[in-house]
Backbone as JSON, one array per atom type, in Angstrom:
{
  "sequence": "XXXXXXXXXXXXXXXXXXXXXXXXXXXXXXXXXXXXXXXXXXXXXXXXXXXXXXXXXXXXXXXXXXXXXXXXXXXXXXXXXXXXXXXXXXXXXXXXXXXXXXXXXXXXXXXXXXXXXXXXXXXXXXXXXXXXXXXXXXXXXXXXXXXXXX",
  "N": [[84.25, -44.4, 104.42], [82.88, -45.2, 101.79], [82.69, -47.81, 98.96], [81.81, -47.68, 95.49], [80.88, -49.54, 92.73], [81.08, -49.32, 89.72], [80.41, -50.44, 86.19], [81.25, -49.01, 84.15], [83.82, -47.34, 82.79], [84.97, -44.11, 82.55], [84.12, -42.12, 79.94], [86.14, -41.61, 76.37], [85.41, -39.78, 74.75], [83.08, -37.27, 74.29], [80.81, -37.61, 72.25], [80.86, -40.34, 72.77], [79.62, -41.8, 74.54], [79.53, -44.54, 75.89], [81.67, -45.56, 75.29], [84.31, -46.76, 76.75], [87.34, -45.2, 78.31], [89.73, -46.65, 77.56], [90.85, -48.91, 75.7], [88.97, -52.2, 75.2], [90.18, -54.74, 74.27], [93.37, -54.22, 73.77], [95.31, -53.0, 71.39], [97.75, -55.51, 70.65], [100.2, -58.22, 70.65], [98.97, -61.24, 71.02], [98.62, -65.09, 72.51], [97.37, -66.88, 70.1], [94.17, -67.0, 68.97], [91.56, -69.68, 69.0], [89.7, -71.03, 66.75], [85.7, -70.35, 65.94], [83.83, -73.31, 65.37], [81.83, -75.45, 62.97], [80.98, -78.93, 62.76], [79.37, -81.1, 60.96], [78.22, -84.07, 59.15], [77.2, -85.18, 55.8], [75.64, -86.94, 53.45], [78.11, -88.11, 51.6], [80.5, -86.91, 52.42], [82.24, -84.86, 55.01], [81.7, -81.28, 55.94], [83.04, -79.09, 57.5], [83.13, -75.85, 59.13], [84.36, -73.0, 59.45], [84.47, -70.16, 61.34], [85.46, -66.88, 60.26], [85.62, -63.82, 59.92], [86.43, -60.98, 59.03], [89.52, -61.4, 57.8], [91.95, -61.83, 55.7], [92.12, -62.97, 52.67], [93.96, -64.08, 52.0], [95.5, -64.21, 54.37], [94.81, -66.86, 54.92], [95.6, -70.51, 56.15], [95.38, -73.98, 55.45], [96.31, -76.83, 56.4], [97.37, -79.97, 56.28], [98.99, -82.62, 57.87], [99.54, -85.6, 58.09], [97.18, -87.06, 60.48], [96.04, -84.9, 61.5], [94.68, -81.89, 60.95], [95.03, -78.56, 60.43], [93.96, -74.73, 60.67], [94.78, -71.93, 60.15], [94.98, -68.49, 60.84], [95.08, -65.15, 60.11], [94.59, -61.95, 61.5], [94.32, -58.63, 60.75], [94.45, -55.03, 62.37], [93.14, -52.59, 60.72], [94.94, -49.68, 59.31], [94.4, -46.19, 59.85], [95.5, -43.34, 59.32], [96.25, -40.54, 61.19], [93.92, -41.24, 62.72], [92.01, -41.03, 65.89], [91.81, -43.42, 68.17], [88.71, -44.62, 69.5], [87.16, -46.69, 70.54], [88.68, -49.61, 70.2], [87.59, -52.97, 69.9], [87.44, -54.5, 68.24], [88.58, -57.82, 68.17], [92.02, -58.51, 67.11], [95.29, -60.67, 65.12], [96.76, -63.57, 65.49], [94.66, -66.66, 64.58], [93.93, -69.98, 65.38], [93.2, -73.42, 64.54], [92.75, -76.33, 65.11], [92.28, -80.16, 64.21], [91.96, -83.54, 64.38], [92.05, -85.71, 61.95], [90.04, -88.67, 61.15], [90.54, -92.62, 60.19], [88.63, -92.77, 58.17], [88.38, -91.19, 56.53], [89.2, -89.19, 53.32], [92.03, -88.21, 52.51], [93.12, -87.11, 50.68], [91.47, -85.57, 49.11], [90.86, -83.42, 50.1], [89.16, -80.27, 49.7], [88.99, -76.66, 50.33], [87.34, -73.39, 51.0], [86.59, -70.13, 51.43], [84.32, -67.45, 51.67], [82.3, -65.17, 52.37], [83.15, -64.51, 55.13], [82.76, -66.99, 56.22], [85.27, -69.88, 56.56], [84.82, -72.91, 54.82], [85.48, -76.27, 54.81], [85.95, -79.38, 53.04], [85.4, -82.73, 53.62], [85.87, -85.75, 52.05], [84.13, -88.2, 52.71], [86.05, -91.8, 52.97], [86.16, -94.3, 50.11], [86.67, -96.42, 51.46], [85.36, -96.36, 53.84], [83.04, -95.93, 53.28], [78.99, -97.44, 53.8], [78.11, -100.67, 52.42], [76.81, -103.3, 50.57], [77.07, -106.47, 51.41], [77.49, -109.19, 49.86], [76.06, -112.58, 50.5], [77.02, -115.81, 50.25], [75.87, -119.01, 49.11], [73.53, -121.36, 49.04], [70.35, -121.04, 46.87], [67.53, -119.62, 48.07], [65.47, -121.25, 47.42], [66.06, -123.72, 47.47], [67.25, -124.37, 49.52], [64.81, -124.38, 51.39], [63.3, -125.82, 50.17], [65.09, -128.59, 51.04], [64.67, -128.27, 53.82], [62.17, -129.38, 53.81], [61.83, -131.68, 53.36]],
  "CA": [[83.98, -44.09, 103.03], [81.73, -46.71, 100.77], [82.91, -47.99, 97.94], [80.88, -48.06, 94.46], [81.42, -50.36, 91.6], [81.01, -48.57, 87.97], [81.41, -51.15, 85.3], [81.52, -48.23, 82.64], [84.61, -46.62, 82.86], [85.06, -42.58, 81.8], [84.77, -42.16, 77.97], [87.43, -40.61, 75.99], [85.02, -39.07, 73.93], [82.01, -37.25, 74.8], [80.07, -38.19, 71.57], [80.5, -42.0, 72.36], [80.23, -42.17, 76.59], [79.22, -45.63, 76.1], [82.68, -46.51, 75.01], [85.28, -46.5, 77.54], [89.11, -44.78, 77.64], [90.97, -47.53, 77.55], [90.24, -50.2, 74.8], [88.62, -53.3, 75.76], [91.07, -55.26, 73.94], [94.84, -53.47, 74.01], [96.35, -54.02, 70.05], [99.2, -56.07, 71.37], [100.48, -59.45, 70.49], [98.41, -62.09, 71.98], [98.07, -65.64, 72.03], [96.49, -67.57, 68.77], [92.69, -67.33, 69.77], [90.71, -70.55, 68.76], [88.17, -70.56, 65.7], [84.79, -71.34, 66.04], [83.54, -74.15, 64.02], [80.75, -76.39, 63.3], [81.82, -79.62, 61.56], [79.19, -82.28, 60.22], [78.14, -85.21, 57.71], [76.45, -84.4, 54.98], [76.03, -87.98, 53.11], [79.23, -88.77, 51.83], [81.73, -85.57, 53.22], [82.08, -84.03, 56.58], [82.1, -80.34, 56.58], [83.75, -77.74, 59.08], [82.85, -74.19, 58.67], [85.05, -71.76, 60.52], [84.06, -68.49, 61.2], [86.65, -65.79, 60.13], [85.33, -62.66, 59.87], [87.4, -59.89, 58.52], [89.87, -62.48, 57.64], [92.11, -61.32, 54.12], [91.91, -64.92, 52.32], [95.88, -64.79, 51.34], [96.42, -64.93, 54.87], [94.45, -68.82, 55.58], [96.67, -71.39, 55.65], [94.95, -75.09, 55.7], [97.69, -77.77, 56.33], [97.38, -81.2, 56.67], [100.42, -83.48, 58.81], [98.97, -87.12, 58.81], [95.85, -86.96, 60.46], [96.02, -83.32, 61.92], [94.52, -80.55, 59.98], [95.36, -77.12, 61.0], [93.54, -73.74, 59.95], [95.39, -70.89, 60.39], [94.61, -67.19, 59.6], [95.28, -63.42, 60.5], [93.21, -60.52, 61.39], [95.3, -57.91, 61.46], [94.13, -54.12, 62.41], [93.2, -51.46, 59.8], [95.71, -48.4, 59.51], [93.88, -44.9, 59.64], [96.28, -42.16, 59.46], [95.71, -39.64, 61.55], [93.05, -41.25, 63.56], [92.32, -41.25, 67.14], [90.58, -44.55, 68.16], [87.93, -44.26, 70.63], [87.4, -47.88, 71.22], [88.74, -50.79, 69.4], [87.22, -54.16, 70.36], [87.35, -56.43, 67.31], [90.19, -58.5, 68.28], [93.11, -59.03, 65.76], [96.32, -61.04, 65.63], [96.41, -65.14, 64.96], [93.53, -67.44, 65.01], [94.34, -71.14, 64.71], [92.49, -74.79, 65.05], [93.49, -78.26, 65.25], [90.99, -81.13, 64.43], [92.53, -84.78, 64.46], [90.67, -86.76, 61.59], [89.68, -90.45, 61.76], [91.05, -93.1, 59.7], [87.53, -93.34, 57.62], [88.34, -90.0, 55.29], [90.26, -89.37, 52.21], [92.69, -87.0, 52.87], [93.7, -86.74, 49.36], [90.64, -85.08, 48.03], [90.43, -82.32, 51.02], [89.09, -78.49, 49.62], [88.46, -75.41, 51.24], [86.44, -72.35, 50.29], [86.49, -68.89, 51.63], [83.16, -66.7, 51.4], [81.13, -64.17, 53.35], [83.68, -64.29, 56.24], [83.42, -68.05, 56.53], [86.06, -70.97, 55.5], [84.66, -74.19, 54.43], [86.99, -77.2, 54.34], [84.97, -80.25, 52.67], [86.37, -83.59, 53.77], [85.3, -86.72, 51.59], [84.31, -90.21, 52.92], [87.06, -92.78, 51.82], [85.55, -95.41, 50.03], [86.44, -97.61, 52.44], [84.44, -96.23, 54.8], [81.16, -95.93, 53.31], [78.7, -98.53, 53.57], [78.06, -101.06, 51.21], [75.62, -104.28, 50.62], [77.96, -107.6, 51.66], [76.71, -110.51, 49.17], [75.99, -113.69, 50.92], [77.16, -116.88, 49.15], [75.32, -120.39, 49.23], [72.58, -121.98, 47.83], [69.59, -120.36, 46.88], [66.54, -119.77, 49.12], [64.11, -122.08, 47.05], [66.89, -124.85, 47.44], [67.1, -124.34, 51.4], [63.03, -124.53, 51.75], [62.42, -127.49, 49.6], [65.54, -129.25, 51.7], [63.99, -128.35, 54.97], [60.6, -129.65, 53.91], [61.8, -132.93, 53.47]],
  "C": [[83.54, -45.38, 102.33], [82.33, -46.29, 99.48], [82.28, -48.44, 96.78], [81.87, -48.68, 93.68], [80.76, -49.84, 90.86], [81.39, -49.88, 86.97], [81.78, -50.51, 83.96], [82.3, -47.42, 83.1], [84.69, -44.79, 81.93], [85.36, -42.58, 80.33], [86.15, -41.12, 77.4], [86.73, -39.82, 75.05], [83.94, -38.35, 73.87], [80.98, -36.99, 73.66], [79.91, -39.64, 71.68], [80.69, -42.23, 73.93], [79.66, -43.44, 76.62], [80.53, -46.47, 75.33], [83.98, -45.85, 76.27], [86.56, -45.67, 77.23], [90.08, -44.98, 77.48], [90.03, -48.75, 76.41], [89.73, -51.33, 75.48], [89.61, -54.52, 75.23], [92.14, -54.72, 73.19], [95.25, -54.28, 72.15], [97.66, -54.21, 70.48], [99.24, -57.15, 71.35], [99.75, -60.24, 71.76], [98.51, -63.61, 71.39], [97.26, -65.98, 71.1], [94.49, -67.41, 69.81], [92.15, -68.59, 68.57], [89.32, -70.49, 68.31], [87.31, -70.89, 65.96], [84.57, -71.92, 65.05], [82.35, -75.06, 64.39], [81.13, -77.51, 62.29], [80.23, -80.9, 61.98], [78.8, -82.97, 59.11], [76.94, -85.33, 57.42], [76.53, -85.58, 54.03], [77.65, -88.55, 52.43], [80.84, -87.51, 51.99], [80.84, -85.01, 54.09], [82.37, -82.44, 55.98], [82.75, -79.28, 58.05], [84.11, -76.48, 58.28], [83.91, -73.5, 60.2], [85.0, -70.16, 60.51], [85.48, -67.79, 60.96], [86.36, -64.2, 59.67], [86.42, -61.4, 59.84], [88.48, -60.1, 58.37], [90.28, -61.99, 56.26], [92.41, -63.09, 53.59], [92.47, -65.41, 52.03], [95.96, -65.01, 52.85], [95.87, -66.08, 55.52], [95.09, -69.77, 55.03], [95.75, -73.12, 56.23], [96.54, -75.96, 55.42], [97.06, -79.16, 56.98], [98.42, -82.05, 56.8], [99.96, -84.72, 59.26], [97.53, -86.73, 59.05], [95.51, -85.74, 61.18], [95.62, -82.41, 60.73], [94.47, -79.54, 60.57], [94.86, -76.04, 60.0], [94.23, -72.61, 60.97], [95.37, -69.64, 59.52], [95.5, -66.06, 60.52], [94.87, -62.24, 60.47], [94.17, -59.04, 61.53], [94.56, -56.33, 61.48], [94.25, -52.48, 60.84], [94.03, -50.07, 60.44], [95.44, -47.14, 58.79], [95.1, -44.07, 60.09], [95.65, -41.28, 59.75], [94.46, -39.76, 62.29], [93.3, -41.43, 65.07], [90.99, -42.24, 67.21], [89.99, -44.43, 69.13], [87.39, -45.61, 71.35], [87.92, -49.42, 69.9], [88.96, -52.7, 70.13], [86.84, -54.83, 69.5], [88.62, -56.54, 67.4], [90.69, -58.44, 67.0], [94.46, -60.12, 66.14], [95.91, -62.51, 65.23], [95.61, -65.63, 65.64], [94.18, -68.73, 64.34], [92.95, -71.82, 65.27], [92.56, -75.26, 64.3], [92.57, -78.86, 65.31], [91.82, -82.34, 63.98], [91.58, -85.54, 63.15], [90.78, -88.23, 61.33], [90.54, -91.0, 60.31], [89.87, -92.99, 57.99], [87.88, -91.72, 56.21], [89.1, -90.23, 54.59], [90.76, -88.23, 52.04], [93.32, -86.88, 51.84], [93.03, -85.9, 48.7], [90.14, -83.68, 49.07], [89.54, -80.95, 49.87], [88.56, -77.82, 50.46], [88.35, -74.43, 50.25], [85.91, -71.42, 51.3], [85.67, -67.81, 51.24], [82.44, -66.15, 52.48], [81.91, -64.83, 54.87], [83.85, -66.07, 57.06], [84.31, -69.46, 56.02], [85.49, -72.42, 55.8], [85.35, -75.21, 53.88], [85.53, -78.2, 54.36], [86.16, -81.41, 52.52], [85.64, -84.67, 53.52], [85.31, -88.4, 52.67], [85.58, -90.89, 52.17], [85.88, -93.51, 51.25], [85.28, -96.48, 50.3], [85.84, -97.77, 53.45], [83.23, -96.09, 54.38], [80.74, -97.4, 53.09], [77.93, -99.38, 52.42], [77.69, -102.4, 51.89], [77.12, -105.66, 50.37], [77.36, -108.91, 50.48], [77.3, -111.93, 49.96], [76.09, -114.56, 50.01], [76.36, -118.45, 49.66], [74.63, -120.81, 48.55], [71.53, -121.46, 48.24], [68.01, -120.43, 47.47], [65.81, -120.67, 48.6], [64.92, -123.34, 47.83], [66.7, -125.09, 49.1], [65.84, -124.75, 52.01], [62.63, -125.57, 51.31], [63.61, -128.44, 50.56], [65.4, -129.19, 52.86], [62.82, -129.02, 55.01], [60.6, -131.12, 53.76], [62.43, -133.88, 54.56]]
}
């Protein structure tokens, strides 16, 4: 007897046979899944955008511990009474991420901003890190050129 491989399992519904009869992802406590993000510098602050999509905006928690900043949210599943789900594959449950930041920011003046599913944390240059014009001291270029010329 030969054995086939199916990777579409039997629907549970025969208006949607392109969804399986078992969920693709089980609602059941899982591991934190890890946000995506895109983080850079934008002349004098770094951004980092984190996607959060369907994301209620009481539950993001930004925390900063030294030089750790932590974003932490919660997706949690809509409750239809009286429905039968036929597939549910947008994950839910905690999303975190951890970004270490450098000595060069000013972690006093952090914000974040929550819109169209993504959170924007805006993290300023210190002022000790941006750069800046050193003034050289001595005597002045005419002075240097006429005492070379002699």
């Amino acid at each position: 007897m030969a054995l086939a491989y199916t990777p579409v399992r039997p629907s549970a519904h025969p208006a949607f046979p392109q969804f399986p009869a078992r969920p693709a992802f089980p609602a059941q406590a899982r591991t934190p899944r890890l946000a995506a993000v895109d983080v850079y510098r934008a002349d004098d602050v770094y951004t980092v955008s984190v996607d959060l999509p369907g994301v209620d905006a009481n539950s993001i928690d930004v925390d900063l511990n030294g030089r750790a900043l932590t974003i932490r949210a919660s997706r949690t599943a809509p409750e239809i009474e009286g429905a039968t789900w036929l597939s549910r594959e947008r994950s839910t449950g905690a999303i975190v991420r951890r970004l270490t930041l450098g000595e060069g920011v000013d972690t006093e003046n952090i914000s974040a901003d929550y819109a169209n599913g993504v959170l924007t944390v805006s993290i300023p240059v210190a002022e000790s890190a941006k750069p800046r014009k050193v003034a050289v001291s001595g005597a002045p270029a005419a002075e240097v050129v006429a005492s070379a010329a002699e």
